[in-house]
C-alpha positions in Angstrom: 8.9 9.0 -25.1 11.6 11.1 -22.9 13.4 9.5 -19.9 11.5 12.0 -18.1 7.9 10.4 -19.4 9.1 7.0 -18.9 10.1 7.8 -15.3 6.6 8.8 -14.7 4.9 5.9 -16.1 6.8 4.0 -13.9 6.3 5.5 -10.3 2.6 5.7 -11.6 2.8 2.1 -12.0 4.3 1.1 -9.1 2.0 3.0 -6.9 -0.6 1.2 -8.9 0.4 -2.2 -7.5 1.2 -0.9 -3.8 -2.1 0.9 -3.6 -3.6 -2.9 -4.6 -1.3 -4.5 -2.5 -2.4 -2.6 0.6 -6.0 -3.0 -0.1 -5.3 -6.4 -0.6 -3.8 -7.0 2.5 -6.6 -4.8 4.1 -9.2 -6.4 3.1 -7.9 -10.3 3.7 -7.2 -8.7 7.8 -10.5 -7.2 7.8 -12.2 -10.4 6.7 -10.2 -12.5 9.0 -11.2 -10.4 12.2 -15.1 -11.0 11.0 -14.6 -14.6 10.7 -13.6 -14.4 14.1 -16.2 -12.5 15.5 -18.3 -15.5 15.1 -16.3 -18.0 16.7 -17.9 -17.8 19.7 -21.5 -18.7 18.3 -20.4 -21.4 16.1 -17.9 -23.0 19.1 -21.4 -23.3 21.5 -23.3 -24.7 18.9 -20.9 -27.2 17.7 -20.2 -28.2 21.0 -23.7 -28.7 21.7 -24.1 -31.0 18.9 -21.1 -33.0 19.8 -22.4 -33.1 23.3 -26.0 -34.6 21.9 -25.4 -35.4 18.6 -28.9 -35.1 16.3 -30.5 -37.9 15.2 -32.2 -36.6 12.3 -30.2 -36.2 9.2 -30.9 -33.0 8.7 -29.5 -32.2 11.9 -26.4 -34.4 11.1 -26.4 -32.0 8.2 -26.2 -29.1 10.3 -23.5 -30.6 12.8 -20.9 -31.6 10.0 -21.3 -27.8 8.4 -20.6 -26.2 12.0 -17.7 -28.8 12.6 -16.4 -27.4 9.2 -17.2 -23.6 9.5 -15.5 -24.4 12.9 -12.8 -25.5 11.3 -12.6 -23.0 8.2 -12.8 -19.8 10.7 -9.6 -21.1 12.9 -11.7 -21.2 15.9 -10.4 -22.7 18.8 -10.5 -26.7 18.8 -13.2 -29.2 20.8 -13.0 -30.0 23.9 
């Protein structure tokens, strides 16, 4: 292979890996603003459970995974 072919390779390869890079990066910002979008839904009901916590324990089920999607989304702490 010529200098010149192995020049080509290379800037073909290198956009390669900043074209995934980017979409990379996209995608991780994209998912991180959904996440947040439904922060405000899972704060009101995890605060509702710790205000009255359920006595069932299904519902004790439901309050520990909304404490730890809570938790998992970087919503805001509880009160």
């Amino acid at each position: 292979m010529t200098f010149r072919g192995w020049q080509v390779l290379v800037v073909g390869l290198v956009a390669a890996v900043v074209s995934a890079g980017t979409a990379m990066a996209y995608a991780n910002r994209v998912a991180r603003d959904s996440e947040r979008r439904w922060c405000g839904i899972v704060v009101a009901q995890d605060d509702a459970y710790r205000e009255l916590p359920p006595s069932t324990p299904a519902g004790q089920n439901v309050a520990d995974a909304l404490a730890r999607l809570r938790a998992d989304f970087g919503c805001p702490p509880a009160r």
